[in-house]
N, C-alpha and C positions, 0 to 999 in steps of 0.2 A: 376277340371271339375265338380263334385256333387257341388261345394260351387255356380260353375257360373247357373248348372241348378236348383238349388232350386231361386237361383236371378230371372232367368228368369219367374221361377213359378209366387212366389209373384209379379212379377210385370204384368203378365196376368192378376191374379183375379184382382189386383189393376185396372186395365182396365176392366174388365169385371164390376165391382162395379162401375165404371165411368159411364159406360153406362148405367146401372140401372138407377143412378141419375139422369142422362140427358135424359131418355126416362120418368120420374117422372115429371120433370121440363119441358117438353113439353104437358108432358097429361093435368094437371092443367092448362098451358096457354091458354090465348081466345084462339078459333082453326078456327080463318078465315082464307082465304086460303093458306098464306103461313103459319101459323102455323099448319094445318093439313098436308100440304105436309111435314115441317119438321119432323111431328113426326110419319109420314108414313114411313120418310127415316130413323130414327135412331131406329125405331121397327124394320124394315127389316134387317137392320144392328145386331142392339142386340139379337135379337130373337135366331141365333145358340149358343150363348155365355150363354143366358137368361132361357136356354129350361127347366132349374131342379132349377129354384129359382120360387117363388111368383110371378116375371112378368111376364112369360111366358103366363096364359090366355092373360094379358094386350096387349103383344107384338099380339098375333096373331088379338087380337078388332084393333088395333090401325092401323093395314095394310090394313085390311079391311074395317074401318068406311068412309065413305064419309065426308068432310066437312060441308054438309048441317045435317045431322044426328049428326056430333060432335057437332055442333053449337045449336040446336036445343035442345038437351042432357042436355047443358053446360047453358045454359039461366035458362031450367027448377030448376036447382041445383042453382046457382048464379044471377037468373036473371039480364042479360049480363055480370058485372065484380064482385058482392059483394052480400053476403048471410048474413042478422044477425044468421040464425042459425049455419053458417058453418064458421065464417070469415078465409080468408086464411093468415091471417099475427099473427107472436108472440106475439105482444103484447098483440091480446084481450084474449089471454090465460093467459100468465104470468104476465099483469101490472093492476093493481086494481084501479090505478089511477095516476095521471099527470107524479107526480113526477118518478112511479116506469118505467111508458112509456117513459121518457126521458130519463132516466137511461137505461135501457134496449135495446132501440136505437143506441146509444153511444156506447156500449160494442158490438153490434154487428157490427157497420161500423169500431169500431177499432180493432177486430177481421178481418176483407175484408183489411182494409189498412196495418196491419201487413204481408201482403200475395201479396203485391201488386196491390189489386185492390182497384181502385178509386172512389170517387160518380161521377157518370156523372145527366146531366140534363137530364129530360125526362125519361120514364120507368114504373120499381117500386119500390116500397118502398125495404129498406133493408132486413125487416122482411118479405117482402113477400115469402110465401111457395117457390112458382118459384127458388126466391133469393136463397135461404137457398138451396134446393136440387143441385142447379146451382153449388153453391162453395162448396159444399160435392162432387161433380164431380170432382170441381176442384182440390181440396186436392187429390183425388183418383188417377186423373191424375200428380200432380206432385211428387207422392212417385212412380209410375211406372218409371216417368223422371228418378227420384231419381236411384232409383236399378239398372235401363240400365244402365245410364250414369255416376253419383255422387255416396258419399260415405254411408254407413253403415248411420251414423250422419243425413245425411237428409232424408235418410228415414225414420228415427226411428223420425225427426222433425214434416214430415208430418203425419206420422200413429198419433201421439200425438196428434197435430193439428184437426184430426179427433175425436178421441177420446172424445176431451173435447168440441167440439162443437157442436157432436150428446148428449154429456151429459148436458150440458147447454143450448141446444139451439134447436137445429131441434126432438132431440129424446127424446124429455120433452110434446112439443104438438104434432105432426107429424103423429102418429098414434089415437092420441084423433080428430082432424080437419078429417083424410081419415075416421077414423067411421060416423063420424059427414055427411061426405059430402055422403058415401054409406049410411045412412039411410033414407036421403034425396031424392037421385037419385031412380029413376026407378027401378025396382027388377031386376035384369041383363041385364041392360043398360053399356052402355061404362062406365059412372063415379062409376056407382054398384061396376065394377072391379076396376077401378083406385084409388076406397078409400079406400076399400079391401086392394088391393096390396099394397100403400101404407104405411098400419099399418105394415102388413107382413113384407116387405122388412127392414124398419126401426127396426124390434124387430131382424129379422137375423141377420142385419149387427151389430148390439148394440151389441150380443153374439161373431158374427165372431171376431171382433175389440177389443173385451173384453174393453167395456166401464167402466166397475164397475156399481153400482147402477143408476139409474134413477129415478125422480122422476115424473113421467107422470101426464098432467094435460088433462082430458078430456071435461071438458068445458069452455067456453069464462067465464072469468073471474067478467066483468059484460056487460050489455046491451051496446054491441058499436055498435056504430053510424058509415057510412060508413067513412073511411077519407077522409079530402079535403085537399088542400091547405094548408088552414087556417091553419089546426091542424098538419099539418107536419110542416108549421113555428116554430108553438109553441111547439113541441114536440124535434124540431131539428129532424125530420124524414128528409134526403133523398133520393132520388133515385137512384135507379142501372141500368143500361142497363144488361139484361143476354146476351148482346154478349161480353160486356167488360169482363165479367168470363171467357167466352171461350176463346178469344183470348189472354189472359194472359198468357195461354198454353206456346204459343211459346217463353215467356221470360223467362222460365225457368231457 
């Protein structure tokens, strides 16, 4: 009986830290209207779960904000999808040049395809923030699978899984881009909080997860240029759909 309700425990926060992600991975997205409605509904949703972490201001901006006001917020910070001072994807942090952005690329889509998920056309980039908080969801969500359902082994697969990918990968820039993008934004404006919470969130759960060290990089690594095309050819960048993350859920 204690062995099945501490199970149960771990796998709540595992969901509650799901959510976090996934209300992250919504704020950062363009917010036309159906991306403000989503992420009206999974603040509404997160917010009782959320009330005593870092997202809690966020959750309560984010039920409140209008579309026209998110949008509005979100241009002045990105001017519509891409900021040089703020860029949202890993590489202008971590890759100095071609080589280390191909590289770096690679280890992340074989990090998603180890896990299941696939490049699809269309979307964003791998590295994009979205991306990345998307399948830190998704990990969260499949160690909760794990403890309800499966054994000791996968959970302790997916907790790993997280570990190393907040440590190489999302909790290396994650909190360098959220300062970046709130010193940017408006003085308590919606993205003021959302790049605030950001850093927050990613230093909590590094500790909660017991990551080991990080090595945090706070600024873009050199003058990037928005991507196109072109440069995801040449880099071998592709694209993700963040719905493909979520519905992977269900193959648990």
């Amino acid at each position: 009986m204690e062995s099945s309700s501490r199970e149960s425990g771990a796998a709540g926060l595992a969901v509650t830290r799901a959510l976090g992600y996934t209300l992250l991975a919504h704020a950062f997205a363009y917010p036309d209207d159906a991306g403000a409605a989503a992420l009206r509904e999974i603040a509404a949703l997160g917010a009782p779960g959320l009330a005593s972490t870092p997202l809690a201001e966020l959750c309560l901006r984010a039920v409140e904000a209008s579309p026209e006001e998110l949008e509005a917020a979100y241009v002045n910070v990105f001017t519509v999808g891409y900021s040089p001072d703020c860029p949202t994807f890993e590489t202008a942090y971590l890759a100095a040049d071609l080589i280390q952005q191909t590289n770096r690329m690679a280890d992340i889509a074989g990090f998603y395809r180890a896990f299941g998920v696939e490049n699809a056309s269309g979307g964003f980039r791998p590295d994009d923030l979205c991306v990345e908080l998307e399948f830190m969801a998704f990990l969260c969500q499949k160690q909760a699978y794990a403890a309800e359902h499966l054994s000791a082994a996968r959970v302790a697969e997916a907790k790993r899984a997280q570990r190393l990918f907040l440590r190489e990968h999302l909790g290396r820039w994650g909190g360098g881009v959220g300062a970046r993008v709130s010193a940017c934004a408006e003085r308590g404006s919606f993205y003021d909080i959302a790049g605030r919470a950001l850093g927050a969130w990613i230093a909590d759960d590094a500790r909660l997860i017991k990551t080991g060290q990080i090595q945090p990089v706070d600024a873009p690594a050199q003058a990037w240029e928005r991507p196109n095309e072109s440069d995801d050819d040449i880099a071998g960048a592709q694209v993700i759909e963040l719905d493909e993350i979520a519905t992977e859920v269900g193959t648990l």
